[in-house]
VMD Tcl script that builds the backbone (N, CA, C; Angstrom):
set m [mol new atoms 480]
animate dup $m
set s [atomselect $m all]
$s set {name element resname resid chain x y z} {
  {N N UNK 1 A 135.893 75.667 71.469}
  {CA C UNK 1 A 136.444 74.355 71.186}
  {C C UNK 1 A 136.106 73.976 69.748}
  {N N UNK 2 A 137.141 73.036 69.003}
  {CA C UNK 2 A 136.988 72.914 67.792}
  {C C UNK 2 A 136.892 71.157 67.830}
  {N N UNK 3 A 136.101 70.770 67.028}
  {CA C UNK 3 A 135.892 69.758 66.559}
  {C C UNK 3 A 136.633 69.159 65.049}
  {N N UNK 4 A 137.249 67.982 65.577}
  {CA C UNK 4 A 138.371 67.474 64.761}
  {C C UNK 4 A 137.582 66.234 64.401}
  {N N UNK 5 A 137.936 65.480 62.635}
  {CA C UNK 5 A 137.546 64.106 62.809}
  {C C UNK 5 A 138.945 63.460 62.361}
  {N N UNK 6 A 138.584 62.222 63.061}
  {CA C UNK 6 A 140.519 61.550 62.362}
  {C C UNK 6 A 140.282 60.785 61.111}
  {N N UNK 7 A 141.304 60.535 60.025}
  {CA C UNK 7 A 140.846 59.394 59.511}
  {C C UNK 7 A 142.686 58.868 59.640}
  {N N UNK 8 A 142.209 57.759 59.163}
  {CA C UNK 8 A 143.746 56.760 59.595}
  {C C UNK 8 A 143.456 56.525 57.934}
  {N N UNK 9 A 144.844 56.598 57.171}
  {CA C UNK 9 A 144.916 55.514 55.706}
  {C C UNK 9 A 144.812 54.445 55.777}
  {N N UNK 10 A 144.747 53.342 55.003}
  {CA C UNK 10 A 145.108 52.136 54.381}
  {C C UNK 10 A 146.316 51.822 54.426}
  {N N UNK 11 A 147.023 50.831 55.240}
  {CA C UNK 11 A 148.455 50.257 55.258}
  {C C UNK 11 A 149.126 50.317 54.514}
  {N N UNK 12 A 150.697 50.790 53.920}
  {CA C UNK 12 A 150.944 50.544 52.775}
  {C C UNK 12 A 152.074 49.415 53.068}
  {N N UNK 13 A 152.409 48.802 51.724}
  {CA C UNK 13 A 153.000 47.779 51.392}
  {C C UNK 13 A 154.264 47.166 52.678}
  {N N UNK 14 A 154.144 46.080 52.729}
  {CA C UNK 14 A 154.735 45.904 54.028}
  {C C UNK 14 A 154.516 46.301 55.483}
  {N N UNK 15 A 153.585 46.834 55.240}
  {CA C UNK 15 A 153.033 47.212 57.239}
  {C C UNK 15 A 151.691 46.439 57.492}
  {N N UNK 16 A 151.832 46.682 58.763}
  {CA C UNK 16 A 150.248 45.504 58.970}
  {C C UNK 16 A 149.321 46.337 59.513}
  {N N UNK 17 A 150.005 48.028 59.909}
  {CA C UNK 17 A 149.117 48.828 60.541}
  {C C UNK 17 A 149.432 50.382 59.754}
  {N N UNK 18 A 148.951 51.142 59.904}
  {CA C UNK 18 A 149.038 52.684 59.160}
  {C C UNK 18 A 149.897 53.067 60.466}
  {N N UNK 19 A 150.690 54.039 59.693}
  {CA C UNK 19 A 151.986 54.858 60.994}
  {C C UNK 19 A 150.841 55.901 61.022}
  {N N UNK 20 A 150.744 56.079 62.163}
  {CA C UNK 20 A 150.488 56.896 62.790}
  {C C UNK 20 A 150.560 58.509 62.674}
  {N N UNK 21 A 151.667 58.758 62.160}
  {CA C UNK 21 A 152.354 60.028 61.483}
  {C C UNK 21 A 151.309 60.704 60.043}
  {N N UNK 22 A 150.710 59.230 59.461}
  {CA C UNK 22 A 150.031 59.704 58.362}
  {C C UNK 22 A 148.303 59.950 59.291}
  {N N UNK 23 A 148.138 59.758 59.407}
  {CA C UNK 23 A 146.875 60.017 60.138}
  {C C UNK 23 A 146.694 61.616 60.122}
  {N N UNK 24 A 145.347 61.545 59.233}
  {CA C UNK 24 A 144.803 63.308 58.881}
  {C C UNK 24 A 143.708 63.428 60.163}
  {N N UNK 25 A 143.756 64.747 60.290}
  {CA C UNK 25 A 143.061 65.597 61.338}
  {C C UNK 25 A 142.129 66.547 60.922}
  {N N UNK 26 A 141.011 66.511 60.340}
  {CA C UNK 26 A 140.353 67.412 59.639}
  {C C UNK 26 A 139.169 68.371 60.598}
  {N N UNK 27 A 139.350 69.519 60.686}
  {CA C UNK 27 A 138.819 70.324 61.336}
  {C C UNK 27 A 137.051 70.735 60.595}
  {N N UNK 28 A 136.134 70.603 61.324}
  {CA C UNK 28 A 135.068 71.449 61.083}
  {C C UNK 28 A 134.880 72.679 61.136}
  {N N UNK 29 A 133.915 73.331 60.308}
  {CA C UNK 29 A 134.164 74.856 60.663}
  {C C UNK 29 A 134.135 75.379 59.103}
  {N N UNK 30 A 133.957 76.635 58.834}
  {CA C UNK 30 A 134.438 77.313 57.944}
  {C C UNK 30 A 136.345 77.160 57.542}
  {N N UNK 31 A 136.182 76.946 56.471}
  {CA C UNK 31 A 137.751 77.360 55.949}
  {C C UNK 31 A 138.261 78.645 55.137}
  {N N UNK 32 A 138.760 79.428 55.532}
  {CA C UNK 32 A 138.984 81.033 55.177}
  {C C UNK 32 A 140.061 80.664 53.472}
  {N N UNK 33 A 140.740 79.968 53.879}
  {CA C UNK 33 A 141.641 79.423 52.448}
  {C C UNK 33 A 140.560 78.979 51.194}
  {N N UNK 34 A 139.809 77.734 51.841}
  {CA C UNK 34 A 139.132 77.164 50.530}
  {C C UNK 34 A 138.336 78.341 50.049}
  {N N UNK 35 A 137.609 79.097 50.672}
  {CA C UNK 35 A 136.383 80.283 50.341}
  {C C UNK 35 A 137.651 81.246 49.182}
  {N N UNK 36 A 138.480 81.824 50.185}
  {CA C UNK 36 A 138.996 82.745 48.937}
  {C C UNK 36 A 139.906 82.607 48.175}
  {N N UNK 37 A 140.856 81.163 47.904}
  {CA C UNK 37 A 141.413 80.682 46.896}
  {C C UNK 37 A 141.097 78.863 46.933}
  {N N UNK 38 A 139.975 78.825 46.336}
  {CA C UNK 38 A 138.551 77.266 46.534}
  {C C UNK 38 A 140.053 76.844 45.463}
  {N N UNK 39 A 140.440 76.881 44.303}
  {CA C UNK 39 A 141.122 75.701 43.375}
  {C C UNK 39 A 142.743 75.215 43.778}
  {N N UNK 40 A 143.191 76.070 44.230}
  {CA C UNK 40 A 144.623 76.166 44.960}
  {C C UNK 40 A 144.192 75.651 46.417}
  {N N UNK 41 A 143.416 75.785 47.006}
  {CA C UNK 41 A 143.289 75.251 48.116}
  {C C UNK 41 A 143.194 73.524 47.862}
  {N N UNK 42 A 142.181 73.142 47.100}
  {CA C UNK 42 A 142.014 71.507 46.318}
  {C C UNK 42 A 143.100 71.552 46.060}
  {N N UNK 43 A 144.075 71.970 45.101}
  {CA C UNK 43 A 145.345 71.371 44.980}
  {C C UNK 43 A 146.126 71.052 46.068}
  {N N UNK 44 A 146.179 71.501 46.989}
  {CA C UNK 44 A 146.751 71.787 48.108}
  {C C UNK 44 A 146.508 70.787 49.085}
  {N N UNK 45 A 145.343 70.188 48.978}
  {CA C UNK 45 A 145.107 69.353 49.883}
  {C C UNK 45 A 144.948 68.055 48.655}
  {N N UNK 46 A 145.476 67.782 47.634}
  {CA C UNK 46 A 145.286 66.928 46.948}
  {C C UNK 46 A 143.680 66.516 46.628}
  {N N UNK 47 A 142.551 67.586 46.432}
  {CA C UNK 47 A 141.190 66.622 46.340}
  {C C UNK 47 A 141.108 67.024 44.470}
  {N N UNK 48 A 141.294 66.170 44.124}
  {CA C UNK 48 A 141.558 66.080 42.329}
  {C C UNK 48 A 140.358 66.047 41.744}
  {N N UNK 49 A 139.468 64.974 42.038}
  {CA C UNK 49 A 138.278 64.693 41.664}
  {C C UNK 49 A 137.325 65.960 42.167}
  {N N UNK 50 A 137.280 65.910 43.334}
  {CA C UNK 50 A 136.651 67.526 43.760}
  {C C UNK 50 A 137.045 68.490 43.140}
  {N N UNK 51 A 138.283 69.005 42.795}
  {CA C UNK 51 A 138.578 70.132 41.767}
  {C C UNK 51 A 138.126 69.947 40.632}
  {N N UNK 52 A 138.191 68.853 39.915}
  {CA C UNK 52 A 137.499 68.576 38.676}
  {C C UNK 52 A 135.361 68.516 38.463}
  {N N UNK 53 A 135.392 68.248 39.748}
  {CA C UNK 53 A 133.784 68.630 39.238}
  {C C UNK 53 A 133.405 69.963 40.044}
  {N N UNK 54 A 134.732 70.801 40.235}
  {CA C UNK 54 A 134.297 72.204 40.880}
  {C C UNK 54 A 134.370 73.295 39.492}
  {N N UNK 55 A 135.661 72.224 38.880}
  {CA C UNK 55 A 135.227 73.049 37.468}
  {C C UNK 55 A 134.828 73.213 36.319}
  {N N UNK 56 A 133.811 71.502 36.615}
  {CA C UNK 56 A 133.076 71.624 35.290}
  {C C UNK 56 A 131.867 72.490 35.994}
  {N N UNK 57 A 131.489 72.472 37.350}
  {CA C UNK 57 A 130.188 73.139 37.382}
  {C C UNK 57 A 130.357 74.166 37.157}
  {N N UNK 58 A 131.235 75.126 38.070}
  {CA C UNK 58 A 131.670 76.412 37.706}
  {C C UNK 58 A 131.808 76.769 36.512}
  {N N UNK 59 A 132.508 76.167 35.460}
  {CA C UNK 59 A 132.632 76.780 34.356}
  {C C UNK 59 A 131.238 76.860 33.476}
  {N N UNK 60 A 130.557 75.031 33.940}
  {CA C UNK 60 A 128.671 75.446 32.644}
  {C C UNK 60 A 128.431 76.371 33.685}
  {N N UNK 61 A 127.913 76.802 34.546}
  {CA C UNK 61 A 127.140 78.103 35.400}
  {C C UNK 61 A 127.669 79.306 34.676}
  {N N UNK 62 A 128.755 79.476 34.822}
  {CA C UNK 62 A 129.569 81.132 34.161}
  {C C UNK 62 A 129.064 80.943 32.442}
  {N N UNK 63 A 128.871 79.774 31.913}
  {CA C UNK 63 A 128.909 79.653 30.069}
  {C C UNK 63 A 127.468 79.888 30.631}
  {N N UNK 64 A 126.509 79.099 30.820}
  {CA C UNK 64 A 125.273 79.486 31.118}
  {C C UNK 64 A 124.447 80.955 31.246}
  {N N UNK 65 A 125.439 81.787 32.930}
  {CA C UNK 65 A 124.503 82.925 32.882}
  {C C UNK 65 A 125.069 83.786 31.834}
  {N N UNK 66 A 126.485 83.412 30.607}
  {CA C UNK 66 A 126.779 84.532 29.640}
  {C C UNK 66 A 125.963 84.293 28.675}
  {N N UNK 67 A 125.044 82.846 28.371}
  {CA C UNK 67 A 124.479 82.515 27.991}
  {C C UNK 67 A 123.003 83.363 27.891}
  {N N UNK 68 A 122.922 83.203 29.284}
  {CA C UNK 68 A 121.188 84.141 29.565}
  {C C UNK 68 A 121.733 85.457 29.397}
  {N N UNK 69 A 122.897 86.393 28.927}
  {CA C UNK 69 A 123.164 87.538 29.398}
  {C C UNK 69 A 122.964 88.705 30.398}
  {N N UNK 70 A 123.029 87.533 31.880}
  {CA C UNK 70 A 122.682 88.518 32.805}
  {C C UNK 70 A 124.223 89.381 33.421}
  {N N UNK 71 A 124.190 90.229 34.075}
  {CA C UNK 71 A 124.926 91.715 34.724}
  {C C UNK 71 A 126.090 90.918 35.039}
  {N N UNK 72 A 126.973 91.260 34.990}
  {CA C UNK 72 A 128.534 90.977 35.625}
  {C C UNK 72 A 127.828 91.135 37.544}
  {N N UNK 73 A 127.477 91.989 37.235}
  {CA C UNK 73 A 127.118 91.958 39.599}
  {C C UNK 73 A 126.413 90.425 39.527}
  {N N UNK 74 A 125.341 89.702 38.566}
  {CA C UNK 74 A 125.111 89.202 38.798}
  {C C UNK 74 A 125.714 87.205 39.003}
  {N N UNK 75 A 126.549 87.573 37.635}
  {CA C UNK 75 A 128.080 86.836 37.931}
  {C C UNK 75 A 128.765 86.744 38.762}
  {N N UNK 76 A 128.983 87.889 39.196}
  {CA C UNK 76 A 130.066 88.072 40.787}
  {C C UNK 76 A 129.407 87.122 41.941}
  {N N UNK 77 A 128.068 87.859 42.083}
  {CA C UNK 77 A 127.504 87.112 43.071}
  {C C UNK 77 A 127.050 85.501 43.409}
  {N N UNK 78 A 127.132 85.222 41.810}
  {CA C UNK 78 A 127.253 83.554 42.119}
  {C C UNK 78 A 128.429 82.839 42.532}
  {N N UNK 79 A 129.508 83.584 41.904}
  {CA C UNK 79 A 130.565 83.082 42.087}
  {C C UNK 79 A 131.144 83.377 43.634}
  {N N UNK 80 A 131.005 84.286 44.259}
  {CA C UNK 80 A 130.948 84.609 45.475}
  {C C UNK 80 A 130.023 83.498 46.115}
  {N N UNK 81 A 128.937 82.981 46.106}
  {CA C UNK 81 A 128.163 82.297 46.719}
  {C C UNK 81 A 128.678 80.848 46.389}
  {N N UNK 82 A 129.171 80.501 45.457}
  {CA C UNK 82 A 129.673 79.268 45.611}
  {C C UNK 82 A 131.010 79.172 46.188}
  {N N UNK 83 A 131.776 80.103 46.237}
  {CA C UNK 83 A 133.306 80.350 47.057}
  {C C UNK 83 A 132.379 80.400 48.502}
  {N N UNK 84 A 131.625 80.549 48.558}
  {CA C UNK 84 A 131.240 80.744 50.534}
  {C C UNK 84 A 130.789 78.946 50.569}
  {N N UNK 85 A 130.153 78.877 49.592}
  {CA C UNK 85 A 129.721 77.431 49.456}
  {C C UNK 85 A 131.058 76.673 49.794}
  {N N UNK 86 A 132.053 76.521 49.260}
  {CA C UNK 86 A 133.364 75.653 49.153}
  {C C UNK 86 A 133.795 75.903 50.680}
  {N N UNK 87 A 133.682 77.238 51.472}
  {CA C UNK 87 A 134.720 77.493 52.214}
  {C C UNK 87 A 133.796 77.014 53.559}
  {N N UNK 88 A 132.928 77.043 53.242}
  {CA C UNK 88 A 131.526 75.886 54.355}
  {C C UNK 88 A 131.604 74.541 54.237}
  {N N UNK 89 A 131.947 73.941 53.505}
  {CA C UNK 89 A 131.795 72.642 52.910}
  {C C UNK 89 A 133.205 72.029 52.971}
  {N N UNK 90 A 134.116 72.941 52.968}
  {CA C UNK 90 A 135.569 72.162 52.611}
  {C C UNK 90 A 135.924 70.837 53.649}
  {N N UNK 91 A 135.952 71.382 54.872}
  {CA C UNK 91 A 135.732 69.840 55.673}
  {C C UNK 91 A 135.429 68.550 55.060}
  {N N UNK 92 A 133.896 68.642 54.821}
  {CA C UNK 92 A 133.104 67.482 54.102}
  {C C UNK 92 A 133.602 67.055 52.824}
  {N N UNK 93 A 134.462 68.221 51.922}
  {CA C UNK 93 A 134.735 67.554 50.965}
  {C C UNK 93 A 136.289 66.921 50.664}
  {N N UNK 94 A 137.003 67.215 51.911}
  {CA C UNK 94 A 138.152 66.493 52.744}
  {C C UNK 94 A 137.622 65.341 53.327}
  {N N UNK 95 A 136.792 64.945 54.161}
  {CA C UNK 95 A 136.364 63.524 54.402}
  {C C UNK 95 A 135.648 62.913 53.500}
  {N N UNK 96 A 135.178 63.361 52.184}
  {CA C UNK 96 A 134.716 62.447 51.153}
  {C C UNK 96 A 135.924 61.933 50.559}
  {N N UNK 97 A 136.753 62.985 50.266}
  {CA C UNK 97 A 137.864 62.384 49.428}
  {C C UNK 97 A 138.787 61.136 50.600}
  {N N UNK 98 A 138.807 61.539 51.373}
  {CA C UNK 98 A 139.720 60.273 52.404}
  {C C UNK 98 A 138.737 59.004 52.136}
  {N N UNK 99 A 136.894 59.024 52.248}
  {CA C UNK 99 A 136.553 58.296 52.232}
  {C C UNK 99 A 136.974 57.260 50.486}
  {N N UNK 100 A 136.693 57.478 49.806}
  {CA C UNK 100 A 136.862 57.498 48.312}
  {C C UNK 100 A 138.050 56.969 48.323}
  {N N UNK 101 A 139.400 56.968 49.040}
  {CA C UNK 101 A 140.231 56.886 49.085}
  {C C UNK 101 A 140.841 55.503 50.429}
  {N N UNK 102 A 139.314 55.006 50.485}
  {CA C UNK 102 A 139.333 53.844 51.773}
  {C C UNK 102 A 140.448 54.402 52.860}
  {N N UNK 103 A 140.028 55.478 53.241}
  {CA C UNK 103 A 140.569 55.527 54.612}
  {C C UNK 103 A 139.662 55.715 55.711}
  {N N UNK 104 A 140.268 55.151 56.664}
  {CA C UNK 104 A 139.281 55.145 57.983}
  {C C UNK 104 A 138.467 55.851 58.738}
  {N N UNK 105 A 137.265 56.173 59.134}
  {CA C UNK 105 A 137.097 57.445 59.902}
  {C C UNK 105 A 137.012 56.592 61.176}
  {N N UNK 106 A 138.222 57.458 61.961}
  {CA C UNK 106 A 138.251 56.597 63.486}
  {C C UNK 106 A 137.398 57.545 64.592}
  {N N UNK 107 A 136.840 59.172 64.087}
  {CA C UNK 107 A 135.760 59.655 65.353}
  {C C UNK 107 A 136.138 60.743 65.682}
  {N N UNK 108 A 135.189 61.583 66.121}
  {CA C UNK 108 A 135.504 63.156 66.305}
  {C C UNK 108 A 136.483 63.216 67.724}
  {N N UNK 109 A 137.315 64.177 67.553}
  {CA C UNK 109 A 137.992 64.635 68.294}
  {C C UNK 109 A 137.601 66.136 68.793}
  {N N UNK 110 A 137.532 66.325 69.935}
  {CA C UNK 110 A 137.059 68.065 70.601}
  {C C UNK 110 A 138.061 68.414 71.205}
  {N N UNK 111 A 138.974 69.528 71.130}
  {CA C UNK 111 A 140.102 70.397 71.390}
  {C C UNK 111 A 140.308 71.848 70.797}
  {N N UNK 112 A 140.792 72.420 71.341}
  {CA C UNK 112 A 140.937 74.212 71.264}
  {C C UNK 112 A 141.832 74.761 70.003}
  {N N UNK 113 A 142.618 73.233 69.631}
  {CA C UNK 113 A 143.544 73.343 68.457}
  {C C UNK 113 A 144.158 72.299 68.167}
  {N N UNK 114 A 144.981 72.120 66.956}
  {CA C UNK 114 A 145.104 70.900 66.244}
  {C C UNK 114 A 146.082 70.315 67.196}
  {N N UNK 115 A 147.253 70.683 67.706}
  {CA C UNK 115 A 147.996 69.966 68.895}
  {C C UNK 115 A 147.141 68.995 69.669}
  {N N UNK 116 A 146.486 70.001 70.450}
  {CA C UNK 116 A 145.293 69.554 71.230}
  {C C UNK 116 A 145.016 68.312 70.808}
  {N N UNK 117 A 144.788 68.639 69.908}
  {CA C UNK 117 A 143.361 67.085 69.431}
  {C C UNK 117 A 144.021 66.122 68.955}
  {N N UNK 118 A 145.577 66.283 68.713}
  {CA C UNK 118 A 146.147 65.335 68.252}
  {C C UNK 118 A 146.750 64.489 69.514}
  {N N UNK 119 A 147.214 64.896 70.836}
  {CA C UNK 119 A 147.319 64.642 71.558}
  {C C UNK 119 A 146.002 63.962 72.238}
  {N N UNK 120 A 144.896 64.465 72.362}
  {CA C UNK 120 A 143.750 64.062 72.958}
  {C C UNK 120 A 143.852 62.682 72.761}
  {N N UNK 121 A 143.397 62.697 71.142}
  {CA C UNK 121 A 143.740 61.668 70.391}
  {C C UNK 121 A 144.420 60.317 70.688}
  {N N UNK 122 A 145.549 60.815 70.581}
  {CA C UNK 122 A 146.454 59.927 70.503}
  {C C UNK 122 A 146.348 59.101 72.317}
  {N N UNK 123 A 146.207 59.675 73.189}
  {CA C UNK 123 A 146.386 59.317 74.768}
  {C C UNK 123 A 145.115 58.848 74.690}
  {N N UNK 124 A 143.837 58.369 74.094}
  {CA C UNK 124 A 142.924 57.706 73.991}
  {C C UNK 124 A 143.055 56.667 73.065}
  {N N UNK 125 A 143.973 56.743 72.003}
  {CA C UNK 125 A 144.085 55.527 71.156}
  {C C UNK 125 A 144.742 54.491 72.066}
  {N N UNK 126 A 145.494 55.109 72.817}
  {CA C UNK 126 A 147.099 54.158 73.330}
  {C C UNK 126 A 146.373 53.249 74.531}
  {N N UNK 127 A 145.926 54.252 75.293}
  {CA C UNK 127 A 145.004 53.627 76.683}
  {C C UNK 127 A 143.814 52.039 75.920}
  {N N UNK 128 A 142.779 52.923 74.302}
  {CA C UNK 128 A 142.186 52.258 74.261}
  {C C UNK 128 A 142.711 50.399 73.555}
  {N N UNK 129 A 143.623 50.545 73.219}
  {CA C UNK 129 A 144.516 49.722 72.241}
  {C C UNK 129 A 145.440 48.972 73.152}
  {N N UNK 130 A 145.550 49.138 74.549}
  {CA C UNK 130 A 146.537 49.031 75.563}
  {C C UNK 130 A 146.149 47.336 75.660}
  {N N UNK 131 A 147.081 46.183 75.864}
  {CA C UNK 131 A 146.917 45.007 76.808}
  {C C UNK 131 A 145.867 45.379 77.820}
  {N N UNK 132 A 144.417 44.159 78.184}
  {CA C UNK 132 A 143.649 44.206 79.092}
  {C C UNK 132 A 144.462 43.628 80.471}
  {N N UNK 133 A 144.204 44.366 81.574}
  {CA C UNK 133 A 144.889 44.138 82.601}
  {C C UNK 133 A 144.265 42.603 83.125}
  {N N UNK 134 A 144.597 41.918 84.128}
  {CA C UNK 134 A 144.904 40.796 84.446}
  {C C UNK 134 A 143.167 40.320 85.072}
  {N N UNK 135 A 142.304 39.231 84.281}
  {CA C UNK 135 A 141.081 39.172 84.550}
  {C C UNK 135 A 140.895 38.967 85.965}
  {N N UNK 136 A 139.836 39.279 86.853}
  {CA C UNK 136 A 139.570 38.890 88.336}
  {C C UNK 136 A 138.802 37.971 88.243}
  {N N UNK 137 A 139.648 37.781 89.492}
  {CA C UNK 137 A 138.806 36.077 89.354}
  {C C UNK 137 A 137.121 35.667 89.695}
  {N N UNK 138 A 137.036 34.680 89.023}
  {CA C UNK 138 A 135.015 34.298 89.146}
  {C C UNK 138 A 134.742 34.706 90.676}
  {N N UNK 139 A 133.647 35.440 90.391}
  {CA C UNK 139 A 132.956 35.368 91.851}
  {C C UNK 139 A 131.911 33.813 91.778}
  {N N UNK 140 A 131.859 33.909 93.366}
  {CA C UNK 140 A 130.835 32.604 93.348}
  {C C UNK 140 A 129.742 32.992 93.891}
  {N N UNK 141 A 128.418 32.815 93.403}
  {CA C UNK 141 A 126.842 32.797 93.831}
  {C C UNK 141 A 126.677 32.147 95.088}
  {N N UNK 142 A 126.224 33.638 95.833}
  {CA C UNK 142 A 126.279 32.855 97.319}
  {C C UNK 142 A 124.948 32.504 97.494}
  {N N UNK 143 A 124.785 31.025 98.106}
  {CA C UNK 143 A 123.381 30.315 98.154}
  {C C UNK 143 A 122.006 30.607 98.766}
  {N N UNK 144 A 121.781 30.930 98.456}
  {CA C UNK 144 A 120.254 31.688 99.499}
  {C C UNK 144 A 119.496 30.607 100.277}
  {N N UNK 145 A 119.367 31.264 101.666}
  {CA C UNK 145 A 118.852 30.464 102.560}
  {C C UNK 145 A 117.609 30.180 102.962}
  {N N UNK 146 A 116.929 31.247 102.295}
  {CA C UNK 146 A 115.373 31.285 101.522}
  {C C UNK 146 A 114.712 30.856 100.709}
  {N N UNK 147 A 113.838 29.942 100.561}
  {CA C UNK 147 A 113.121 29.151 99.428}
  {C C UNK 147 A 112.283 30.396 98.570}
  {N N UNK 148 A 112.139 31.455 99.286}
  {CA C UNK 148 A 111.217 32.735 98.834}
  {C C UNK 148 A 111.806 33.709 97.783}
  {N N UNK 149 A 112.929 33.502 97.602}
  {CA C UNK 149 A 113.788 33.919 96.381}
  {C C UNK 149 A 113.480 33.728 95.264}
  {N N UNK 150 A 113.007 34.507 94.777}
  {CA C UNK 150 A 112.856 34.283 93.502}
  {C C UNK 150 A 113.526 35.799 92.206}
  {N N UNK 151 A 114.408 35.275 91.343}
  {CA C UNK 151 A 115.495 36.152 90.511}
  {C C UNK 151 A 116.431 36.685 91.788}
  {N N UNK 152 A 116.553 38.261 91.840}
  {CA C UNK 152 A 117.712 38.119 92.376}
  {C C UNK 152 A 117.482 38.701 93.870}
  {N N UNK 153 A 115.809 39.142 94.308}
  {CA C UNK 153 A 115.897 39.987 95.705}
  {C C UNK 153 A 114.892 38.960 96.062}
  {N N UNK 154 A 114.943 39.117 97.293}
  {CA C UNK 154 A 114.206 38.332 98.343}
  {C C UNK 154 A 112.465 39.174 98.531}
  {N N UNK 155 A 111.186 38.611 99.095}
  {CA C UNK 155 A 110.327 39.082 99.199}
  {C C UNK 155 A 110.686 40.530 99.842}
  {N N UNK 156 A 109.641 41.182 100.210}
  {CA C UNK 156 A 110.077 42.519 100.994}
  {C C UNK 156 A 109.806 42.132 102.652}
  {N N UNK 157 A 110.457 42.495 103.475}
  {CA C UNK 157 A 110.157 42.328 104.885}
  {C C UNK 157 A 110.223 43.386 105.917}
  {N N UNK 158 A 109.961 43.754 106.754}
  {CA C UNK 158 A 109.941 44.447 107.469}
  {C C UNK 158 A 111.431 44.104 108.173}
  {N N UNK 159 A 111.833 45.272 108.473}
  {CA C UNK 159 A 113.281 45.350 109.526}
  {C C UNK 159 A 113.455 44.974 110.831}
  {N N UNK 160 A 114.190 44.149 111.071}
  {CA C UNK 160 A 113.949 44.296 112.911}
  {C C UNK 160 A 114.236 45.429 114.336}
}
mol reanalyze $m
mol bondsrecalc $m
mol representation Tube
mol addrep $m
C-alpha cells in the first residue's frame, strides 16, 4: 500500500471553493524520475525555486571539489549521492513547494495506487462534507428514586 498526501489549491478568482479536479495527490516513496533525471523532473512538476537552489548547490559542490582537485570517481559519486538524495526527497520537496504556494494539506491518503486514493479520497470528502442528518431529539433525565445517588450510579447493592 502506498501512501498519498492531498493538497487542495487556493480558490481562484471567482470561486468560493477549489475544483476539485485541481487537487494534487502526492505519493511517498522513492521517485525513480526525480533520482535519474532530478532537473527535468523539477521542471516537470513546476518546482522553480527548488530547481534553482538544486543548482546553485550542485554547481558550488562540482566548482568546489574541481577546486580541491579530487578524482572524477570522486565527482561521480557525489553527484550520484545527491541524485539518490533528490529521488528520496522528491515527495517532500513537492509538498514544500504546494506549501509555499498556500495550498492546503488536507491528510494522508493509503491506497495500492493513485486511482485508489483518489477515489478513497474523494468518498470520504463527500460523506465528510455531507448535510448533518436530522438532530434526535433531547433525551430527558430520568429522576432517581434514591436520595443515595450520588453523580451518575447508585451505591453498590447486593441482587435479589
Amino acid at each position: 500500500m502506498r501512501v498519498y498526501t492531498v493538497h487542495e489549491p487556493p480558490p481562484r478568482r471567482r470561486e468560493t471553493a477549489a475544483n476539485p479536479d485541481r487537487f494534487a495527490f502526492v505519493r511517498d516513496g522513492f521517485h525513480f524520475w526525480a533520482f535519474l533525471l532530478g532537473p527535468l523532473w523539477m521542471l516537470w512538476h513546476r518546482l522553480w525555486l527548488v530547481l534553482l537552489i538544486y543548482a546553485v548547490l550542485t554547481g558550488a559542490l562540482q566548482v568546489g571539489l574541481f577546486a580541491l582537485g579530487v578524482s572524477g570517481a570522486v565527482k561521480f559519486a557525489v553527484g550520484f549521492l545527491i541524485a539518490l538524495l533528490v529521488g528520496f526527497e522528491a515527495a517532500s520537496l513537492r509538498r514544500w513547494t504546494y506549501s509555499r504556494r498556500r495550498w492546503r494539506n488536507l491528510g494522508p491518503v493509503v491506497a495500492p495506487n493513485l486511482q485508489a486514493a483518489e477515489h478513497r479520497f474523494f468518498d470520504s470528502w463527500v460523506i465528510r462534507d455531507a448535510p448533518p442528518e436530522a438532530p434526535l431529539p433531547p433525551t430527558m433525565p430520568i429522576p432517581s428514586s434514591s436520595p443515595q445517588v450520588i453523580g451518575l450510579f447508585p451505591e453498590p447493592q447486593s441482587r435479589p
